[in-house]
N, C-alpha and C positions, 0 to 999 in steps of 0.2 A: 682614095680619099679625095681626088682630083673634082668629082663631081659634087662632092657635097661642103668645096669652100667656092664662095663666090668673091670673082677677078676683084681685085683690089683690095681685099679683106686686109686686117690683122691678124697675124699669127705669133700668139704669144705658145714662147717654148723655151726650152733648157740647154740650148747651144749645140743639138743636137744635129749633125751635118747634112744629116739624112735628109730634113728639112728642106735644104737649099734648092731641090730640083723645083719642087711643090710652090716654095717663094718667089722664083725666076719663071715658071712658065705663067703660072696668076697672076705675076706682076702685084707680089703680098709684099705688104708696110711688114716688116721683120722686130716682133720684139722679143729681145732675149733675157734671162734671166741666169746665172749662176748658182747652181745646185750647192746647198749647205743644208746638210742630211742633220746637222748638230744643232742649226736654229729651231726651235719648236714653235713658232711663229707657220717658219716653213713647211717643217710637217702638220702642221691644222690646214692649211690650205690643201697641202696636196692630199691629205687625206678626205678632204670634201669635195675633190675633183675625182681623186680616184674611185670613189662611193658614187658617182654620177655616172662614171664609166665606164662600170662593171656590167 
């Protein structure tokens, strides 16, 4: 993934730790969000990202 985020970017994500190497070597602005599987708010959105990223 390393190549296709450019240094300094945002990286919005779900807290997921994995992340952190990715955030510390690009020197990425970190925004994190809390997964609530029960908001349907939440699942409309991720379902429109996950339909992008398929």
């Amino acid at each position: 993934m390393k190549p296709h985020v450019a240094k300094g970017a945002t990286l919005v994500h779900d807290k997921e730790r994995a992340h952190n190497v990715l955030v510390r070597e690009l020197e990425l602005e970190d925004e994190t969000y809390k997964v609530d599987v029960r908001d349907p708010v939440y699942l409309e959105q991720m379902s429109l990202v996950n339909n992008l990223c398929s």
